[in-house]
C-alpha positions as CSV (number, residue, x, y, z in Angstrom):
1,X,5.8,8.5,11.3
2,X,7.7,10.1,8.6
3,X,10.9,9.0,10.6
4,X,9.8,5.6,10.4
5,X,9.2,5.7,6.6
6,X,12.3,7.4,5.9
7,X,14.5,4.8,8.0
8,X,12.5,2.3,5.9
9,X,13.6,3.8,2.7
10,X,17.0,4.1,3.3
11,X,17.0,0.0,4.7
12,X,15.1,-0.7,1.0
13,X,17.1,1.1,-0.7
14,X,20.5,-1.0,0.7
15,X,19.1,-4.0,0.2
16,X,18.1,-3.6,-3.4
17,X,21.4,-2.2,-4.1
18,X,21.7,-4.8,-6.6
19,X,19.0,-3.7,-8.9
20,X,19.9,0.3,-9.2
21,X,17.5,0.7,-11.8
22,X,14.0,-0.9,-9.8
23,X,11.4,1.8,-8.6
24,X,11.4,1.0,-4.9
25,X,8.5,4.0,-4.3
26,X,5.4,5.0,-6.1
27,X,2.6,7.3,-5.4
28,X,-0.5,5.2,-5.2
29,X,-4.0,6.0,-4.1
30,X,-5.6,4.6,-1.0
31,X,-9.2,4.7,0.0
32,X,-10.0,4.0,3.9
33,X,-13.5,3.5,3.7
34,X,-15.0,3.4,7.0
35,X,-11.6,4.0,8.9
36,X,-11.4,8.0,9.6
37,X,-8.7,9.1,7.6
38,X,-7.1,11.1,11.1
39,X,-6.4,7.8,12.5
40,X,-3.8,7.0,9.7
41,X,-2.4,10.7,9.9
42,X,-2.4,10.9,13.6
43,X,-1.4,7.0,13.8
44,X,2.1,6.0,15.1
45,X,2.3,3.6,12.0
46,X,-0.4,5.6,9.5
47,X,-1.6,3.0,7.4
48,X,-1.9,0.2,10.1
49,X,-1.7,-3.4,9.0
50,X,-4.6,-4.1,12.0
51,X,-7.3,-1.9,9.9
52,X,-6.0,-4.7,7.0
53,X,-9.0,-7.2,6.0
54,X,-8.4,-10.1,3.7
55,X,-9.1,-9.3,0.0
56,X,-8.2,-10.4,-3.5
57,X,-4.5,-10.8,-2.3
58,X,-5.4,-11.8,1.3
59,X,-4.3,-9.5,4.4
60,X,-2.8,-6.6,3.8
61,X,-3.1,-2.8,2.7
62,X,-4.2,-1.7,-1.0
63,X,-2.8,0.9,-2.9
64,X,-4.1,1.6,-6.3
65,X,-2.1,3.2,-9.5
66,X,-5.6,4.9,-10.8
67,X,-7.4,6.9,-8.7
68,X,-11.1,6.3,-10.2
69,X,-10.2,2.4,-8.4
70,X,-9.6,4.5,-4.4
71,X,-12.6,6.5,-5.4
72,X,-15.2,4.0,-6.8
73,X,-16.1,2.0,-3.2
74,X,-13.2,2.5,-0.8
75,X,-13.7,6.3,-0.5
76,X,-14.1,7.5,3.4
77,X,-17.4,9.4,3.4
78,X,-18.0,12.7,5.5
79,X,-21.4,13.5,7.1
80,X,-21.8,16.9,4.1
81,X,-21.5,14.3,1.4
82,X,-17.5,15.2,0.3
83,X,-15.2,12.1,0.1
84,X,-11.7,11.5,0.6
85,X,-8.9,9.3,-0.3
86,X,-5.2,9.7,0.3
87,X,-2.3,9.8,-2.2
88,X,0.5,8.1,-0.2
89,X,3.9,7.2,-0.7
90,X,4.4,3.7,-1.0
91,X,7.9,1.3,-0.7
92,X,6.7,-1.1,-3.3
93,X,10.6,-2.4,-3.6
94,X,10.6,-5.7,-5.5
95,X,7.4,-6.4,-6.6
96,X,5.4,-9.8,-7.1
97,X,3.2,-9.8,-10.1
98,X,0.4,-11.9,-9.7
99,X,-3.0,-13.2,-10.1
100,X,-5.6,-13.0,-7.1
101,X,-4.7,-15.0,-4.0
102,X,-6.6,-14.7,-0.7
103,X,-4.5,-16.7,0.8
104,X,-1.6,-14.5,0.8
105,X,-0.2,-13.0,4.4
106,X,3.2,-11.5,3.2
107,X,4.8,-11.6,-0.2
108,X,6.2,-14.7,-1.5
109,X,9.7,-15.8,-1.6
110,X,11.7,-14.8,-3.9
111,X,13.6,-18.1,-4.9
112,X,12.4,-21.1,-2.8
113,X,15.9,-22.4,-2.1
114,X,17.1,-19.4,-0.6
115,X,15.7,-18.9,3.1
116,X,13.9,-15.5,4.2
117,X,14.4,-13.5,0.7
118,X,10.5,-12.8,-0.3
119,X,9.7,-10.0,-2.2
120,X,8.6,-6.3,-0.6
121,X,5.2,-6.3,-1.7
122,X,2.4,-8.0,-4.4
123,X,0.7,-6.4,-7.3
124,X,-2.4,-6.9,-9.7
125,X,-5.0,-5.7,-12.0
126,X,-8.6,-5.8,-10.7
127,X,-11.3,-3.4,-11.7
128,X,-9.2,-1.3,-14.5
129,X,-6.1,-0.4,-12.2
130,X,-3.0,-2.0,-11.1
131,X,-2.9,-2.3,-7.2
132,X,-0.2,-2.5,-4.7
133,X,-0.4,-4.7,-1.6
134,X,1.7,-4.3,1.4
135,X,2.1,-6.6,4.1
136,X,4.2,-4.5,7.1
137,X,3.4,-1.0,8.4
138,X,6.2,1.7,7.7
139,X,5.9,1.5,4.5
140,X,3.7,3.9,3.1
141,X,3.2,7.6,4.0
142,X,-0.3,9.1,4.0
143,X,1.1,12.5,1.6
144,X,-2.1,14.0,0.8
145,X,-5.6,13.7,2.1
146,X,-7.6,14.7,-1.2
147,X,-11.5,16.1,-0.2
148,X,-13.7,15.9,-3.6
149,X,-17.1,15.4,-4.7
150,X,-18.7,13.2,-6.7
């Protein structure tokens, strides 16, 4: 997996060359809910675009900047009452600011004349945080798996 996300980096990195001075990664919070947080550490892909349902920004997997937004709903629960979330790595790269749009399956494109540019991912503000919304596995690395109580 890290292999994967590493390649990834280095492809994002060439390919926004251009704009030395963009943040193309960001540690972002990630809540998984009912999904047991072993199948994105042990998963060939970790977080895996086919666990995606549609939300706010349509298919795809959330990150959030605050952590109270991971923890507050999209926790995973364990039978003694702890919860956990994960604090990933995430290739953000050139980022789409925008309001909410379920209809969204991948990013938009960047410049409508130009064929195939869109941008790497899709942000947001919803419920006091900025989130992150990716649209391709490979690009985000499960870091840490935080165990807290509430």
């Amino acid at each position: 997996m890290w292999r994967h996300y590493a390649f990834r980096h280095l492809e994002l990195k060439k390919e926004l060359s251009h704009m030395p001075n963009l943040q193309i990664e960001m540690e972002l919070f990630h809540g998984t809910r009912t999904t047991l947080p072993s199948e994105i550490y042990h998963g060939e892909y970790g977080f895996d675009m086919t666990y995606s349902t549609s939300g706010k920004w349509g298919i795809g997997t959330y990150f959030a900047k605050n952590a109270s937004y991971s923890c507050n709903g999209y926790d995973y629960k364990l039978p003694n009452g702890k919860r956990q979330v994960f604090l990933a790595q995430v290739l953000t790269g050139d980022t789409y600011d925008c309001k909410s749009d379920s209809s969204l399956r991948r990013p938009p494109k960047k410049n409508e004349t130009k064929s195939g540019l869109r941008y790497n991912s899709v942000s947001g503000d919803t419920r006091g945080s900025k989130v992150y919304i990716v649209y391709e596995n490979r690009v985000a690395y499960p870091t840490y798996l935080i165990t807290f109580t509430v």
